[in-house]
LUMGUNU-386169 format. One record per residue (C-alpha): x, y, z; residue number from 1; residue in three letters. Coordinates in Angstrom, 3 decimals, decimal comma. Example, Ala and Ser with C-alpha at 12.3 -4.5 7.8 and 13.67 -1.06 7.14 Angstrom:
BEGIN
+----------+----------+----------+-----+---------+
|        u |        v |        w | num | residuo |
+----------+----------+----------+-----+---------+
|   12,300 |   -4,500 |    7,800 |   1 |     ALA |
|   13,670 |   -1,060 |    7,140 |   2 |     SER |
+----------+----------+----------+-----+---------+
***
This chain:
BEGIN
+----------+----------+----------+-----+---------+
|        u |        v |        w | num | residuo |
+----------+----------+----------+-----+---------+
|   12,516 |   88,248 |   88,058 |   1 |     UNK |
|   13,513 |   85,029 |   86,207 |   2 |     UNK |
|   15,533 |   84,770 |   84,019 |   3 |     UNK |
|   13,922 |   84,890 |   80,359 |   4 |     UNK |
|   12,021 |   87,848 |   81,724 |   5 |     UNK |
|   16,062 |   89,580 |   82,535 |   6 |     UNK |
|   17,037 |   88,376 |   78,854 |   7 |     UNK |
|   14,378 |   89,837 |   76,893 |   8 |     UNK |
|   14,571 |   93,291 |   79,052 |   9 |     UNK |
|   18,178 |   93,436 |   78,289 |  10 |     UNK |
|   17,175 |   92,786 |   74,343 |  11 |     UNK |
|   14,879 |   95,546 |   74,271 |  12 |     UNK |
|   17,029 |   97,968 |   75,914 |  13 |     UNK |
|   19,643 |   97,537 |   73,394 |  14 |     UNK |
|   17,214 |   97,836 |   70,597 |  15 |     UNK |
|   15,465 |  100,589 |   71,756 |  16 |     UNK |
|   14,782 |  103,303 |   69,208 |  17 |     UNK |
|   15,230 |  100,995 |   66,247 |  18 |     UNK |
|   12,745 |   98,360 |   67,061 |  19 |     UNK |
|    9,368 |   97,759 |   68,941 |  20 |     UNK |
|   10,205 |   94,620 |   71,375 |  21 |     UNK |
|    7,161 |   92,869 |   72,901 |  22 |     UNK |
|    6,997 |   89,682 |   74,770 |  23 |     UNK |
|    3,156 |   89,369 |   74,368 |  24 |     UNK |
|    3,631 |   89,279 |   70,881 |  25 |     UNK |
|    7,052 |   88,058 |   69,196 |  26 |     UNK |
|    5,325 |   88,742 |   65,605 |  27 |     UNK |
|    4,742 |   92,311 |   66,242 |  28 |     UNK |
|    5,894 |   94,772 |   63,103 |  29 |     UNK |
|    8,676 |   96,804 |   63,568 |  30 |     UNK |
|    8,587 |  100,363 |   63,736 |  31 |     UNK |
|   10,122 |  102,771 |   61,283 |  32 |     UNK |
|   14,032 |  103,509 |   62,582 |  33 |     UNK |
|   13,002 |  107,197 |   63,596 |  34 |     UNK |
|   14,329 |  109,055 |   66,491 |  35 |     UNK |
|   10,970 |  109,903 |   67,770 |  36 |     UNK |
|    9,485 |  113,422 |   68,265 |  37 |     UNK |
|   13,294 |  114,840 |   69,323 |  38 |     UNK |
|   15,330 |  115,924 |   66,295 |  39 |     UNK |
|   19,427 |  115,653 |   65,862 |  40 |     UNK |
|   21,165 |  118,528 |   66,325 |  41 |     UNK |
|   21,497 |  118,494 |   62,482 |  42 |     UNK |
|   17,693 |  118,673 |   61,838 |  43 |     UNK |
|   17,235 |  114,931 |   60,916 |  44 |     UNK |
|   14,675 |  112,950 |   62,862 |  45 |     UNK |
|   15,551 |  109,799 |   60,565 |  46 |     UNK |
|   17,925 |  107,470 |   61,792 |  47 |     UNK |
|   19,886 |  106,981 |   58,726 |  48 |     UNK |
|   23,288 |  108,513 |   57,214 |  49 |     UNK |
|   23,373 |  111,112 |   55,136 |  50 |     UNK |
|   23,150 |  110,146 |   51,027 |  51 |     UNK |
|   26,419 |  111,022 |   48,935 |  52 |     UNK |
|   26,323 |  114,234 |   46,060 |  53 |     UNK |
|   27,769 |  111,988 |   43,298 |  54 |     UNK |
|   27,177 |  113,516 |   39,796 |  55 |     UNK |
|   27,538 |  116,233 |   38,847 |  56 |     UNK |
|   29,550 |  117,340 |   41,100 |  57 |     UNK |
|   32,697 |  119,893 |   41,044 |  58 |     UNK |
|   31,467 |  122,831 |   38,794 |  59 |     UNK |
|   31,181 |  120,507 |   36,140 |  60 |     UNK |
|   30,358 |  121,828 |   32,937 |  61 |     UNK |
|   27,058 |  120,565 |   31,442 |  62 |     UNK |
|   26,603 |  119,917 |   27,589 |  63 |     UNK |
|   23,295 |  119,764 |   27,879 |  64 |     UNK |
|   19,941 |  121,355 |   29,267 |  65 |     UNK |
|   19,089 |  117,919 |   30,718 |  66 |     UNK |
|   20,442 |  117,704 |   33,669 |  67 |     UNK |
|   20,262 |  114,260 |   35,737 |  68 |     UNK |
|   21,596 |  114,617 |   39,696 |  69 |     UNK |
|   22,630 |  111,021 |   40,878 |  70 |     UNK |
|   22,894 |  110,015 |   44,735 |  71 |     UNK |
|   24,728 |  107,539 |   46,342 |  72 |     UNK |
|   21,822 |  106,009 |   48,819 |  73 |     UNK |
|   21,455 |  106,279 |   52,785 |  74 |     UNK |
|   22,309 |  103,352 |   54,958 |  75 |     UNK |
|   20,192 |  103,043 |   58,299 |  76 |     UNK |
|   21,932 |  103,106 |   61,610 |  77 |     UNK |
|   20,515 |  100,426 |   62,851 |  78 |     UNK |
|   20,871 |   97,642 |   60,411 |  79 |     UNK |
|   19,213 |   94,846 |   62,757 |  80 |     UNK |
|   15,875 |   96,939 |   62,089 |  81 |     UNK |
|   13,231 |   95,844 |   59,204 |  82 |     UNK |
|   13,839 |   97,628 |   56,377 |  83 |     UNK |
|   12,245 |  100,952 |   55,578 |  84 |     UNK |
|   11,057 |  102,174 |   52,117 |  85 |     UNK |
|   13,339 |  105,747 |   51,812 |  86 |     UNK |
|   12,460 |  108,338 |   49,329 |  87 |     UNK |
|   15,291 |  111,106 |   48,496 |  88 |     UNK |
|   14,703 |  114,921 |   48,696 |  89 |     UNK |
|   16,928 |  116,904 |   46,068 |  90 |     UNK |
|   17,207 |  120,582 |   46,540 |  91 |     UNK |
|   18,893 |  122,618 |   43,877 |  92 |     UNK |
|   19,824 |  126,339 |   44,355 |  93 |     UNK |
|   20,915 |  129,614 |   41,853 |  94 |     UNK |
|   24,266 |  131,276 |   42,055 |  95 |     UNK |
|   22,441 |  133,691 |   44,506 |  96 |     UNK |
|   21,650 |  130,885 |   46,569 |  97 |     UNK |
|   18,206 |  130,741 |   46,074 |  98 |     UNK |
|   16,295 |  127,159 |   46,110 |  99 |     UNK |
|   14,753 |  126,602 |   42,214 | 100 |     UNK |
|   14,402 |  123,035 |   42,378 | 101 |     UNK |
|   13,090 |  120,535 |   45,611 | 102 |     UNK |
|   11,163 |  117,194 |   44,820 | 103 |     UNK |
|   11,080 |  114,255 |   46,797 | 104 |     UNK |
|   11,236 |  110,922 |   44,402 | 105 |     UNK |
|   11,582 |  107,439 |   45,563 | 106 |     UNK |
|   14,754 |  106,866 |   43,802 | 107 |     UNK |
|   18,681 |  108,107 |   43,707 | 108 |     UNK |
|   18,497 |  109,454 |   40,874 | 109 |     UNK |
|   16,404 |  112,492 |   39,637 | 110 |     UNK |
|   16,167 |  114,683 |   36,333 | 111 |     UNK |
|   15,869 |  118,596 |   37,013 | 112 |     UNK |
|   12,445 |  119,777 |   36,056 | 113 |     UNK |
|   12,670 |  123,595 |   36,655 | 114 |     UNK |
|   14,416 |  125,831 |   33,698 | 115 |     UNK |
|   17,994 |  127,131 |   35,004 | 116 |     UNK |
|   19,479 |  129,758 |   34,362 | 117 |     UNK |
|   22,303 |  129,110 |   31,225 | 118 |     UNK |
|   25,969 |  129,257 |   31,846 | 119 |     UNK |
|   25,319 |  129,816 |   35,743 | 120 |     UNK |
|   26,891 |  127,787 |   38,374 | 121 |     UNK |
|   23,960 |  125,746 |   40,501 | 122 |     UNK |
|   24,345 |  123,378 |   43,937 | 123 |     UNK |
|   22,604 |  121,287 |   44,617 | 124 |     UNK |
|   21,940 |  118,466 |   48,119 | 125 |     UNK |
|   19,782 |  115,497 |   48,905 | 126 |     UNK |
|   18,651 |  113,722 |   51,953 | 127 |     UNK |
|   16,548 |  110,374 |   52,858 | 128 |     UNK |
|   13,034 |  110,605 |   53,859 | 129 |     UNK |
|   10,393 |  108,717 |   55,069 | 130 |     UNK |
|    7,035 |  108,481 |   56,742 | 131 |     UNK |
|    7,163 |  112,368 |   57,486 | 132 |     UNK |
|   10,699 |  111,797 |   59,230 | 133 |     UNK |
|   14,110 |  113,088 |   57,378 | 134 |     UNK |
|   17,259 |  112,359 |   57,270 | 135 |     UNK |
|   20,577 |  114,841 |   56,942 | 136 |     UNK |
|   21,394 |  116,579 |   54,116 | 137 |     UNK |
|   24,446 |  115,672 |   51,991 | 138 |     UNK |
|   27,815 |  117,548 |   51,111 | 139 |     UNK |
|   26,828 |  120,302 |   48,429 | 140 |     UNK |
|   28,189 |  119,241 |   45,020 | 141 |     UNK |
|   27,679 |  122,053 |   42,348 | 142 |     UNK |
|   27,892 |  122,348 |   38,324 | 143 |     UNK |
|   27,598 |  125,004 |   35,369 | 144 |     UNK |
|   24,566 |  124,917 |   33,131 | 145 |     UNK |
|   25,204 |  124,825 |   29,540 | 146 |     UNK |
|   25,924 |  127,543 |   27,685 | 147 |     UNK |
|   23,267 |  127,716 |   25,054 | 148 |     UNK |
|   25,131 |  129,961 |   22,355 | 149 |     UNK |
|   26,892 |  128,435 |   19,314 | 150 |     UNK |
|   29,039 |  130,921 |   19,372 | 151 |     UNK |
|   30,260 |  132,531 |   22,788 | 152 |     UNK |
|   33,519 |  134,826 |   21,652 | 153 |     UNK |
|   34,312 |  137,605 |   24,265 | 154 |     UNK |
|   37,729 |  139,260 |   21,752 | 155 |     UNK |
|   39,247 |  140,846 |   25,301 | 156 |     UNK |
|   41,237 |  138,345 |   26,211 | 157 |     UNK |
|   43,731 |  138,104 |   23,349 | 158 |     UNK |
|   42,405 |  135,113 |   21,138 | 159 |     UNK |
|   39,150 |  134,285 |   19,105 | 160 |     UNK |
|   37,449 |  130,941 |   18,780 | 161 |     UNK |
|   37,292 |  132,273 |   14,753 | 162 |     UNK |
|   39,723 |  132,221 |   11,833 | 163 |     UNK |
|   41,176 |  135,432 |   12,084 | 164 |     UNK |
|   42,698 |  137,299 |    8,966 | 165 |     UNK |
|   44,682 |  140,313 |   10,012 | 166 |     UNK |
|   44,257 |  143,039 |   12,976 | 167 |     UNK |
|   45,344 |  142,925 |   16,310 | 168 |     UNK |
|   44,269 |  142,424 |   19,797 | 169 |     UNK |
|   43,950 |  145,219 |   21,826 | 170 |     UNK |
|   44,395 |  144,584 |   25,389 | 171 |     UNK |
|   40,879 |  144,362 |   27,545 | 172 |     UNK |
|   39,023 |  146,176 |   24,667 | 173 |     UNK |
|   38,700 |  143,253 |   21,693 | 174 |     UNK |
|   40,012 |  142,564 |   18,241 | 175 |     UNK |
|   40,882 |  145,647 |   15,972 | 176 |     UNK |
|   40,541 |  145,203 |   11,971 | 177 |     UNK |
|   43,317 |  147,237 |   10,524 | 178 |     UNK |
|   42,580 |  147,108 |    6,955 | 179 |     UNK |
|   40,117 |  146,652 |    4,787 | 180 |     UNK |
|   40,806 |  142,822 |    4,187 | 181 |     UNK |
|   40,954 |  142,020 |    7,714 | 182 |     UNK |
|   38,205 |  139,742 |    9,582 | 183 |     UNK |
|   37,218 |  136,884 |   11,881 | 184 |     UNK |
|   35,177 |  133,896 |   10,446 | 185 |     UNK |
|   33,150 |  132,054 |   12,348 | 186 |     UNK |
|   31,783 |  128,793 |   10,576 | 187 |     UNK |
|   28,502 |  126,903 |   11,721 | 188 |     UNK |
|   28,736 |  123,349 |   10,061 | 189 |     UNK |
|   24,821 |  122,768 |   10,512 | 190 |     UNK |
|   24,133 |  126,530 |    9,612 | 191 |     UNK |
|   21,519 |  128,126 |   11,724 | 192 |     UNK |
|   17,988 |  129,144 |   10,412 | 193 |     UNK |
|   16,349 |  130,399 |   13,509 | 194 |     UNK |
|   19,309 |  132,860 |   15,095 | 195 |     UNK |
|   20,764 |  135,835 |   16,878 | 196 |     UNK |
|   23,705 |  137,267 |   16,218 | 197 |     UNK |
|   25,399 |  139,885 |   18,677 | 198 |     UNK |
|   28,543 |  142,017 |   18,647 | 199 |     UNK |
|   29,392 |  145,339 |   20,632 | 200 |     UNK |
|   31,706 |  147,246 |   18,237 | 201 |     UNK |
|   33,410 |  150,857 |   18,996 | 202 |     UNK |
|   36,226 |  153,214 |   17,803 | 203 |     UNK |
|   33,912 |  153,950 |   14,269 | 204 |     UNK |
|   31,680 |  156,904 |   13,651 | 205 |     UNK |
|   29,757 |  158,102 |   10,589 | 206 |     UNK |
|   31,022 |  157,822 |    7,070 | 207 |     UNK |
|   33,986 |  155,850 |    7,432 | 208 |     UNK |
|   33,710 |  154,378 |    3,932 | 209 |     UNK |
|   34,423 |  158,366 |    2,401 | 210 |     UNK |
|   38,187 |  158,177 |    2,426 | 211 |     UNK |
|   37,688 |  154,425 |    0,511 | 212 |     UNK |
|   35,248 |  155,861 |   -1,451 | 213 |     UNK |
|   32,745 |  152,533 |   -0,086 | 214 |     UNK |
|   30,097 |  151,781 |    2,008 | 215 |     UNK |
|   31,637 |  149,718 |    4,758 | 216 |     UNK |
|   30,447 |  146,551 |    6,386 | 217 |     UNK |
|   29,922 |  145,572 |   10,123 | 218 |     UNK |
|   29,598 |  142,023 |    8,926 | 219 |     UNK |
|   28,890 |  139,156 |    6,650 | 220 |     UNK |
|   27,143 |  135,892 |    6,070 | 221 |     UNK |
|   26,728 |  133,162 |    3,438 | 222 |     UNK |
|   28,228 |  129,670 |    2,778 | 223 |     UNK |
|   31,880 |  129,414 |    3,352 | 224 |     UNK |
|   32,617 |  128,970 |   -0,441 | 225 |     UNK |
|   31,409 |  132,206 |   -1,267 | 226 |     UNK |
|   34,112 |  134,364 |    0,384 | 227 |     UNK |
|   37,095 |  133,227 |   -1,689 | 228 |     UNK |
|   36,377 |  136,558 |   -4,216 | 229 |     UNK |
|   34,437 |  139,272 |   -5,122 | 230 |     UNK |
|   32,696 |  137,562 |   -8,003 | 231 |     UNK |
|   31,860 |  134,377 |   -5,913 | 232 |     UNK |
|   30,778 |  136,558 |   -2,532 | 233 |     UNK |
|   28,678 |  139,117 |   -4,784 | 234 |     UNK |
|   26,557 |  135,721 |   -6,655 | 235 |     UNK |
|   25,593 |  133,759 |   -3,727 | 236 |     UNK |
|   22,285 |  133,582 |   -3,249 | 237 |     UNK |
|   22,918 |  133,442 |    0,445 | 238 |     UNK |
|   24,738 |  136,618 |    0,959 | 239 |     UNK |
|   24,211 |  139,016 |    3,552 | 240 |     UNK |
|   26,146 |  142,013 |    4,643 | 241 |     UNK |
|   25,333 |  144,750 |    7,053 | 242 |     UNK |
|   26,604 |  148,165 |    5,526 | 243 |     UNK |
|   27,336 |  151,716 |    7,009 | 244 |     UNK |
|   26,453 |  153,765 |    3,998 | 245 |     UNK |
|   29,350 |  156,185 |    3,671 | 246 |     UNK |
|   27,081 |  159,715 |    2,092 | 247 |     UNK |
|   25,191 |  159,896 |    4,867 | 248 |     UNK |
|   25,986 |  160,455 |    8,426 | 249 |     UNK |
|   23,700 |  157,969 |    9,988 | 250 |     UNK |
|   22,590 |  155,837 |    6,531 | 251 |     UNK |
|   22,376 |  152,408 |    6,918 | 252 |     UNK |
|   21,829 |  149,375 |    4,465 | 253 |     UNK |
|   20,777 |  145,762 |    4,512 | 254 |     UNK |
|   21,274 |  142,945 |    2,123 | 255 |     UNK |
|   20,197 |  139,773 |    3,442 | 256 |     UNK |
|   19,333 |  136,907 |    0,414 | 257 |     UNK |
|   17,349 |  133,965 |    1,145 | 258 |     UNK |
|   17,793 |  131,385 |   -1,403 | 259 |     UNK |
|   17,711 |  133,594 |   -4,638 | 260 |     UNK |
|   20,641 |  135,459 |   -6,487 | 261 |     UNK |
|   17,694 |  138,279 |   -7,851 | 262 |     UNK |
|   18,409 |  141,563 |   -7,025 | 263 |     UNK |
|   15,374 |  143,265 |   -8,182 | 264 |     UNK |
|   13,655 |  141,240 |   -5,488 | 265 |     UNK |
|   11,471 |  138,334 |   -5,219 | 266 |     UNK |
|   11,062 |  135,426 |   -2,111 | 267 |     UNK |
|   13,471 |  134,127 |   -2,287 | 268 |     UNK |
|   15,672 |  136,613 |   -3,088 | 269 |     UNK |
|   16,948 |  140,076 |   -2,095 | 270 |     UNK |
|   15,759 |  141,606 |    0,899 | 271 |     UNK |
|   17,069 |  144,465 |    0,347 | 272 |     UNK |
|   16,309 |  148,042 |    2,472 | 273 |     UNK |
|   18,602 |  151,289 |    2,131 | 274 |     UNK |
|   17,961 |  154,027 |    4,710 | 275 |     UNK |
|   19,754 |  157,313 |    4,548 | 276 |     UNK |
|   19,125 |  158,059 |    8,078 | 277 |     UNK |
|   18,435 |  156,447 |   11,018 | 278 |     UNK |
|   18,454 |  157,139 |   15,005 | 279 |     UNK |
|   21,912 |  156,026 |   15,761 | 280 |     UNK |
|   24,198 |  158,858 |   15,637 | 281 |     UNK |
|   27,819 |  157,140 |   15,335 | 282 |     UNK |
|   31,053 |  158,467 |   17,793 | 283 |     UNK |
|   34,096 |  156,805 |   17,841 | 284 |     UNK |
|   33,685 |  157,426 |   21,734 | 285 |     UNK |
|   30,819 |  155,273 |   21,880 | 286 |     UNK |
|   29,615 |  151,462 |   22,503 | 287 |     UNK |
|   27,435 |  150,037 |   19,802 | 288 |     UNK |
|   25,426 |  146,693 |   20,842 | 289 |     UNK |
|   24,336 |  145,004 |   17,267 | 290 |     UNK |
|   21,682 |  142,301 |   17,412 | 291 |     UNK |
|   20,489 |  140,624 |   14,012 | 292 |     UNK |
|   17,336 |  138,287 |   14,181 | 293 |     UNK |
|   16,321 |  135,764 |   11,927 | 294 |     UNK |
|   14,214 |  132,957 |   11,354 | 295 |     UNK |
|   11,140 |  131,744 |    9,923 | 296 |     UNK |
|    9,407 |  134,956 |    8,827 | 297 |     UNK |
|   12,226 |  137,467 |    7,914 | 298 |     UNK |
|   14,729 |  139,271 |    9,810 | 299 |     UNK |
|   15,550 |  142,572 |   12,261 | 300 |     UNK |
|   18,172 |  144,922 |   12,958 | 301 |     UNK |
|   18,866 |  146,612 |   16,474 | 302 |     UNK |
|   21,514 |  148,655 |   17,292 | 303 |     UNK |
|   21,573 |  149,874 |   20,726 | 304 |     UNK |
|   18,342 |  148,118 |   21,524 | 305 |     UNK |
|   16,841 |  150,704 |   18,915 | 306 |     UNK |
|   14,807 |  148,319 |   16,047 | 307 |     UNK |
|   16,780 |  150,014 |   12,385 | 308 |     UNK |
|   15,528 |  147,480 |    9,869 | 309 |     UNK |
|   13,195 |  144,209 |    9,424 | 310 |     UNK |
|   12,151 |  142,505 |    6,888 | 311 |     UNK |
|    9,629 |  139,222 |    6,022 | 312 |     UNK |
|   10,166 |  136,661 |    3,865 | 313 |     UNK |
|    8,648 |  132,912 |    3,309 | 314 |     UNK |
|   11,566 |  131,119 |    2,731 | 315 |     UNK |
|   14,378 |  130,059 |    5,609 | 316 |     UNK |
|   17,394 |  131,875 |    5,556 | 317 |     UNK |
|   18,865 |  127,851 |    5,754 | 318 |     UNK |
|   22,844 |  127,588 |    4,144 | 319 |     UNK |
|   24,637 |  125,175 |    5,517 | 320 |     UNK |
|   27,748 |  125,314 |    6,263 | 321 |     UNK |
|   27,036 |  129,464 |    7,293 | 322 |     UNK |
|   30,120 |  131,567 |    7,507 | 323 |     UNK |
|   29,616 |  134,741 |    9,968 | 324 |     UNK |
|   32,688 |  137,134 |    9,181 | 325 |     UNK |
|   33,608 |  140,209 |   10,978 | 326 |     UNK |
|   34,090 |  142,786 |    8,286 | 327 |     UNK |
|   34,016 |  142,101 |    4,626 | 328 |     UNK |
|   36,910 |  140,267 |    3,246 | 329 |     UNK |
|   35,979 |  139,488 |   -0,315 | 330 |     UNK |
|   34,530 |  143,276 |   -1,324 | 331 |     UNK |
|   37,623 |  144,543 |    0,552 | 332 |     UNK |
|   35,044 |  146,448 |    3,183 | 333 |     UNK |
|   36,031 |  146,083 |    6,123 | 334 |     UNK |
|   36,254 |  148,730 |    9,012 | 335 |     UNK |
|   39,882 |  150,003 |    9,390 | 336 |     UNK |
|   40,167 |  150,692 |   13,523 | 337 |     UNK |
|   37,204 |  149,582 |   15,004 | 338 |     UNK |
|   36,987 |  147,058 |   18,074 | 339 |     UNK |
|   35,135 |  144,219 |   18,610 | 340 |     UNK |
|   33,956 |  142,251 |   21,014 | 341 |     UNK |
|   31,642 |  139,686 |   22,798 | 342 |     UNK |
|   30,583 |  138,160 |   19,588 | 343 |     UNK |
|   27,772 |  135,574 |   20,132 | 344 |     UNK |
|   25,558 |  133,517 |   18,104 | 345 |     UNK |
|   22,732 |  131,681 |   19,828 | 346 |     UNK |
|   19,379 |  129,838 |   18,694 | 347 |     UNK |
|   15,699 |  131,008 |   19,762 | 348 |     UNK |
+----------+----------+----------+-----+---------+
***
């Protein structure tokens, strides 16, 4: 054997699996840096490292439904070998560890396509690909999906992200109003025209109002402004209040104004509906789940899941700033012992 035959054997042996030698033909391409039909024992059958889980990463918190997962890239193991085009796999899974998102882009950076789940925690990997041959997986890194709701107040834990007025905390259960001029405001700068509002109240039952000699109110909306008296609340033409009628057992009222200070009626105006019974039967020893709806084409009541009152209209229900208060400060109507809790306002 002479000599520049022992020299190039020796060069292909040391490049073997990272590039195709051939003394025929020095300009021969050079092969992908694969590992041939074997795999790792991780899986891979790429010769490359794995890519890094930058962002997010930690249970970050997200502010936003977009959500845009960044890589650091894969380096090849064999760096003498011609370079080869990599394309990144990112895998995202659900709290139950379920995959929701996998897409393979040519790039280290990728924007999450599939609609997660809000306020859930997510991880999420990537890996290097090409020509039908992968790479290892990265580290999991992991975040929390926004939390859609404007408002997001559980009460149990001893403080409100309101204004309170009076009551107390009761420990694990929620915020008790004490008096009738007790309350929690909640203030939405922007307002919020297309809207659900849910509470889970307890420790009331029917007719509460009696011993006051008036009807009672769960709670209460309109621009900020408006609370400061009885005069000012009882104008607006943005005032709503949700009312426990106090001569009947189960009655129920709504007064929910859209633009117009008219209370015979008119759009907008009063939307006004008084019901002296309904299906909820009210026990102090009982849970009640309250969900108001509103937007473009009226609003509805549910209590319980149970639809009490709706109502259309053609005008927004669209103050801004909106004041949500627990109770009724300014008619002196609020509950005197009930709980609440788990107040939350969200858009549709």
């Amino acid at each position: 054997m002479t000599r520049r035959t022992w020299t190039m054997f020796s060069v292909c042996a040391l490049t073997a699996g990272a590039l195709a030698c051939s003394s025929a033909n020095p300009a021969s391409p050079v092969a992908p840096a694969t590992s041939g039909p074997s795999a790792a024992a991780d899986g891979s059958t790429l010769k490359v490292s794995a890519p890094g889980a930058v962002s997010p990463a930690n249970d970050q918190k997200m502010t936003s439904p977009v959500i845009d997962l960044t890589a650091s890239a894969a380096s090849m193991q064999f760096p003498s070998a011609a370079p080869v085009a990599l394309q990144y796999r990112f895998q995202v899974f659900n709290e139950a560890g379920n995959l929701v998102e996998n897409a393979l882009v040519n790039g280290t950076t990728y924007r999450v396509a599939a609609t997660l789940a809000p306020n859930a925690r997510h991880t999420w990997k990537v890996r290097a690909e090409a020509g039908g041959a992968s790479g290892p997986f990265s580290s999991p890194s992991s975040f929390i999906t926004e939390d859609p709701a404007l408002i997001n107040d559980p009460l149990t834990d001893g403080t409100t992200k309101g204004n309170r007025i009076g009551g107390v905390f009761v420990p694990g259960q929620g915020w008790q109003s004490q008096s009738v001029t007790d309350g929690i405001d909640y203030d939405l700068a922007g307002g919020c025209v297309d809207c659900r509002l849910e509470f889970d109240a307890t420790n009331f039952g029917g007719q509460e109002g009696l011993p006051f000699q008036k009807d009672l109110k769960w709670v209460s909306m309109a621009d900020p402004g408006s609370f400061g008296n009885f005069s000012a609340f009882r104008n607006t033409p943005w005032k709503m209040h949700l009312v426990q009628r106090a001569d009947y057992p189960t009655g129920m009222e709504i007064v929910w104004r859209n633009g117009g200070a008219n209370d015979s009626g008119g759009d907008p105006g009063d939307h006004r509906i008084k019901l002296i019974s309904t299906p909820i039967n009210f026990s102090s020893s009982q849970v009640y789940h309250f969900q108001l709806d509103w937007g473009l084409f009226g609003y509805n009541i549910k209590v319980n899941g149970t639809d009490v009152m709706a109502d259309g209209w053609d005008h927004w229900y669209e103050v801004a700033p909106l004041r949500i208060e627990l109770g009724c400060i300014p008619r002196a109507e609020s509950f005197v012992g009930i709980i609440y809790r788990n107040v939350k306002v969200s858009k549709h």
